[in-house]
Every structure is written in C-alpha cells, then in structure tokens.
C-alpha positions in Angstrom: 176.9 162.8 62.2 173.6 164.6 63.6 172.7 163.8 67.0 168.9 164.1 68.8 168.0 164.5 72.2 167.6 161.2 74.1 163.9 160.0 75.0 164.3 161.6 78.7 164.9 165.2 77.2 162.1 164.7 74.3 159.8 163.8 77.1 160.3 167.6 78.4 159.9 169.1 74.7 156.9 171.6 74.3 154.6 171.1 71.1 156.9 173.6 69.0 160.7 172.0 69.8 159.4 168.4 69.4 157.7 169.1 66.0 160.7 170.5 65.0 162.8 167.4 66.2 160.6 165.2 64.5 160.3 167.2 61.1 164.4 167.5 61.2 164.4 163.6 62.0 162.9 162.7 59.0 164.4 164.8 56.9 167.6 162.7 57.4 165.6 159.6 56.2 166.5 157.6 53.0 164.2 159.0 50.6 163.5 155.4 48.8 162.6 154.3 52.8 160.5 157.6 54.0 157.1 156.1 51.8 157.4 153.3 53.9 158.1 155.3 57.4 155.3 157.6 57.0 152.6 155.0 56.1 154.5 153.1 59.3 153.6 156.5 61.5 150.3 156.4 59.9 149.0 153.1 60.7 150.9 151.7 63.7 149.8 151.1 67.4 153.2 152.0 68.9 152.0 155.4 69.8 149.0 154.1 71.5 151.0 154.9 74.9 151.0 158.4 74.4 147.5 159.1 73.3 145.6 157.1 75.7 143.8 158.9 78.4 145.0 158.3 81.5 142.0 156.1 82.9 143.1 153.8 80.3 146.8 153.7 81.3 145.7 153.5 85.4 143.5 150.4 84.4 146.7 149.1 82.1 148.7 149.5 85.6 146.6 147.8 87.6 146.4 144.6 85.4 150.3 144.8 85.5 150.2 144.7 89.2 147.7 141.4 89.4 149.7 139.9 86.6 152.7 139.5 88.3 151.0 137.9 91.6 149.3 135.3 90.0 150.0 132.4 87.6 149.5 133.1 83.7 146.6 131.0 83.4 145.3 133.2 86.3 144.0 129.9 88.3 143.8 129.4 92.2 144.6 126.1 93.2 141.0 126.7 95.7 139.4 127.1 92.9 138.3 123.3 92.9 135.1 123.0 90.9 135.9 125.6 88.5 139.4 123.5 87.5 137.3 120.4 87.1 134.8 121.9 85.2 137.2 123.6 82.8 139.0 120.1 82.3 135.7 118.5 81.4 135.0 120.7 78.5 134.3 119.0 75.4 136.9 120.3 73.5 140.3 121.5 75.2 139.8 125.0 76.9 141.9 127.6 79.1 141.2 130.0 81.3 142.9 133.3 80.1 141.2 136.9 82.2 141.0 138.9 79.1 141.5 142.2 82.0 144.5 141.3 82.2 145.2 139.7 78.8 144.1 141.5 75.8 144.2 139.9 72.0 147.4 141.4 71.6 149.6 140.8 74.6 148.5 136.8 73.7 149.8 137.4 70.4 152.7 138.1 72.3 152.9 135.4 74.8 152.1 133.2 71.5 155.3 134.4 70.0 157.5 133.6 72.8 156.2 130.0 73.1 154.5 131.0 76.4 151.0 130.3 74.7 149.5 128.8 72.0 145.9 129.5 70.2 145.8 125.9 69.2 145.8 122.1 70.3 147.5 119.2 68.5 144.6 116.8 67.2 146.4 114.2 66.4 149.7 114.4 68.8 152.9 114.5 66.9 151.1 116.2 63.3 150.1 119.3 62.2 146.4 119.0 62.4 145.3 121.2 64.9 142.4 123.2 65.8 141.7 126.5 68.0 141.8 126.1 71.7 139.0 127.6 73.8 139.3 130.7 75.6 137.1 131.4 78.9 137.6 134.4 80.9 135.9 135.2 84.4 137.0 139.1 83.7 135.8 141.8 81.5 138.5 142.9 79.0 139.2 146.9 79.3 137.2 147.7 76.1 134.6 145.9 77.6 134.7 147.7 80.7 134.2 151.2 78.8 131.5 149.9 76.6 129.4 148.7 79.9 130.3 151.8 81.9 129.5 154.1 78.6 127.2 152.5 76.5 125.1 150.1 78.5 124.2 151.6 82.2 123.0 155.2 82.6 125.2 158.0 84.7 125.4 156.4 88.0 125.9 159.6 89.6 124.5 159.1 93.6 124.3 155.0 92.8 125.1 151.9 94.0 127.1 149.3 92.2 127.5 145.4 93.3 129.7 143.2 91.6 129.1 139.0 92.4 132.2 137.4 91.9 134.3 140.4 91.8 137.2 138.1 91.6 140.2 140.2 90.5 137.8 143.9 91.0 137.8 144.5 87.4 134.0 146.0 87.0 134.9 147.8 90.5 138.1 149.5 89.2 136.5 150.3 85.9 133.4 151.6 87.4 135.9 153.8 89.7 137.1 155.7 86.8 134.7 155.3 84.2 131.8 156.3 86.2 130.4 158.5 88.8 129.1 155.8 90.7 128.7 156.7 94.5 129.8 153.1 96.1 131.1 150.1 94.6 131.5 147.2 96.1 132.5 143.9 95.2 130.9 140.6 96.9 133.9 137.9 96.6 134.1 134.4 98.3 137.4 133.4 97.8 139.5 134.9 100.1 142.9 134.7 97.8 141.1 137.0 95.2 139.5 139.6 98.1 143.5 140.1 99.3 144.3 141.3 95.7 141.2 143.2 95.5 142.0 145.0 98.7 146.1 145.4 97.6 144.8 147.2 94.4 142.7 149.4 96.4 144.9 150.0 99.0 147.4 150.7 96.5 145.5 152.9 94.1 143.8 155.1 96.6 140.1 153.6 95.8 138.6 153.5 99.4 136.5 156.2 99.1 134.1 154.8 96.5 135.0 150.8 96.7 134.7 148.3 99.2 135.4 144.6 98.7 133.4 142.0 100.4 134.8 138.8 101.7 131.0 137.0 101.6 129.1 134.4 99.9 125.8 137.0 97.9 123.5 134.8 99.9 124.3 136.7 103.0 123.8 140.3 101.7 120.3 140.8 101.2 120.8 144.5 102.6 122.9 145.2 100.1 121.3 143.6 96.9 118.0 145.4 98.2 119.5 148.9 98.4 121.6 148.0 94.8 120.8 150.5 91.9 123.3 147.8 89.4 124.2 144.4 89.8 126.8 142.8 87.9 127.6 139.3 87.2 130.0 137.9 84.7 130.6 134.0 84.8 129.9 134.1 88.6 127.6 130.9 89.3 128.5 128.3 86.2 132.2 127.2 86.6 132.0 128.0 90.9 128.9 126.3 92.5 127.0 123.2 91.6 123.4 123.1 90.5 121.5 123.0 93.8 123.8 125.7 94.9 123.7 128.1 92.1 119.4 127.7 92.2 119.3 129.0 96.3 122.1 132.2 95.2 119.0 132.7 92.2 116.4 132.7 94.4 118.1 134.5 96.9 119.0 136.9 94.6 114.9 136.9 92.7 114.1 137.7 96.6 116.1 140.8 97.4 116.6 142.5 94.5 113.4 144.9 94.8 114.7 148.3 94.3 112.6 150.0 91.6 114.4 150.4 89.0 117.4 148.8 89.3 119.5 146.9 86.8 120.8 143.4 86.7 123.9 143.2 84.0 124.5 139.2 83.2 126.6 137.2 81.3 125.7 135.0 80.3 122.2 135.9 79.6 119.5 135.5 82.3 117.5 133.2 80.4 120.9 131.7 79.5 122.1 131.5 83.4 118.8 129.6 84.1 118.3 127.3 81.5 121.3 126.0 82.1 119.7 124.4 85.9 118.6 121.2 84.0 118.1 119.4 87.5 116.2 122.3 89.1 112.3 122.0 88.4 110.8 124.1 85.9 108.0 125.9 88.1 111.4 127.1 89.9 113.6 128.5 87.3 110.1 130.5 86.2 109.5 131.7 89.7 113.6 132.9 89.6 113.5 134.1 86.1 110.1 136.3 86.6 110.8 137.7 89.9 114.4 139.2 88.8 112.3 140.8 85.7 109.6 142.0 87.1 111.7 144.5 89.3 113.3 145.8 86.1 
C-alpha cells in the first residue's frame, strides 16, 4: 500500500516535490476513472482557495467574522421601517447581504434546508415560485468591478460610504484601492460596533474611519468627498419626507469639482421614486447633484 504525505506536510512542498506527489498520485488511479478525474481537475472550483489572491481571501475572512455575529437573514431588530417595508413587498422577499452570502454558499444553505429559493403558492402543493432576494451590501465581485472598473485610481482621494452598514465598500476600497481615507457614515449604532470590530481587528485605522452619524450632519465631509457611495441607503431606512431633506442636503454640499456620486439604485431611479415630494423639488435635487459632476 503506497502512502502520501498528509495535507500539513504537502502544504510545505516546493513546486518540484509537489508535482512529483501529484504526478505519482495519479498514476495509481484506475485507468477507466482517471478520464473522469482529470476533466474533474479541469473544471472544478475546489481549488479556488489556493489560487485566489490574498485580497480576496482577507475580504472572504472578514464576511466570516460578521456572519457569525449576526442572524442569517442579517436583520436588526432596530431596523424598524426597513422590516416593515420588506414584509410589504408584493411578492414574498428576504433580505440576504450578498457580501456575505454569495450564489454559491446559498446553494449551500439551500441544501441543508437552512434556505430556500422558492415560496409555496399554494401552501401544502408544489406550485411554487422564486422568492425575492434584496441585499443592502455589495457582493465581493461587485466590490472589484466598482473599485476596478468603475471609479478611477483614487490615489490621494477621499471615499464616503452612506449607509456603510456592515463596511463592505470601506473594506473593499481598503484593499482594492489606493484610496487615501475611507470613511463610512452609519446611523445605526449596532452596525458602526461591527464596523469598528472589523477594523479594529484587521488593522484598517489608518485609511478607514466609521461614522456613527445621520449624512445630514456631515456637510464638511460630503464637501471635501472626491466619491460618494450609496447602495440601498434611503428606500428601505427613511420615509418619504425624510429621504427628500438627506437629497437636498446632500444636492447642497456635494460641490467638490469633480467628484463622483456611485448610486444604486439609479439617481433618476432614487428620485422618482419620492411620489409625495413636489416635482419642482426632485428637479432642483436631481440637477444640483449632476451639475457638480
């Protein structure tokens, strides 16, 4: 009986010994089954551990660490308004932060009866139809496609994130960016605790910095702002009247030349949506925020 070194000693292999492990591995393969092992090598996503960068696996680590303080539908119970207006969706729909939940750790949770995709339309039969999914965080790949695709280098720049919530855009923006200062404007207090755990934690106090505020008291800071972020902040957290002051607050102190105002949903989207907020105001909001882009 051959024996091979245990997954502690592999770990310590250089490039020549390990090649050598695996080639005399599969050499000892049932030739009718090494077809199917190769094309398994070939194609699977069990190796994705060992060839991600290391930004990656930090940002993996960091969702681990928020996962196991909160609840899985990753829900405060002072989140009020935004419970009640996630129950009030037409069709049935649950809160699921895709930072900390990507496609296939759901798959996952689905499997083990933790989750489902779908909703019983008829209780008791098998008509059923997909659930809705809304998420308050950027999911990693998201993250890398803002930080690397959609801003410029942010070398010497200032990022704010509205409703940093869990700090996802900060952490991301820590290592997939040269910003200068990130800091995250949050107002629930349960969320700036984890925030300031993960940074605390992680080392990050040099370039992030985690606001316990409501926006509408940081004009400073929105003025001297080079990028503002804002994913989901206003629609599930503040009422109507509330969410037109933090616009016009915001149309009133974001005047750096220049800067950049990242939103989703959409701007036009975020505005339209104020059906009780006159017209004339919504314009006054909408063309004030693009005129200083």
């Amino acid at each position: 009986m051959r024996t091979f070194p245990g997954p502690a000693l592999c770990r310590s292999m250089e490039f020549r010994s390990a090649k050598r492990a695996v080639l005399q591995l599969l050499r000892t393969v049932a030739p009718a089954d090494l077809p199917a092992l190769l094309e398994w090598m070939r194609t699977t996503r069990d190796f994705d551990e060992f060839t991600q960068d290391n930004n990656d696996i930090m940002l993996k680590n960091i969702a681990e660490d928020l996962r196991n303080c909160l609840p899985l539908e990753t829900m405060l119970s002072s989140e009020h308004l935004a419970l009640q207006k996630i129950q009030r969706q037409p069709e049935p729909t649950v809160h699921v932060d895709a930072f900390l939940y990507d496609e296939d750790f759901i798959d996952s949770l689905c499997e083990e009866g933790k989750m489902s995709r779908n909703y019983c339309t008829v209780c008791g039969s098998h008509q059923t139809a997909p659930l809705g999914f809304i998420s308050h965080s950027f999911s990693l790949m998201e993250l890398k496609f803002i930080y690397h695709h959609v801003l410029p280098d942010l070398s010497g720049k200032v990022l704010v994130d509205v409703g940093s919530r869990l700090g996802a855009v900060l952490y991301g923006g820590y290592f997939y960016s040269s910003a200068l200062q990130l800091y995250g404007v949050e107002l629930n207090g349960d969320f700036c605790q984890l925030q300031e755990m993960i940074v605390k934690k992680y080392q990050f106090t040099d370039r992030i910095k985690v606001l316990h505020a409501d926006v509408c008291t940081q004009g400073s800071l929105l003025q001297n702002a080079d990028v503002i972020i804002m994913n989901n902040v206003f629609e599930y957290f503040l009422d109507e009247a509330e969410q037109a002051r933090a616009w016009e607050y915001i149309s009133r102190h974001v005047r750096k030349q220049g800067s950049l105002l990242v939103t989703v949903p959409s701007l036009e989207d975020s505005l339209s949506g104020l059906q009780q907020i006159p017209l004339d105001l919504i314009l006054h909001i909408y063309n004030s925020i693009r005129m200083q882009q």
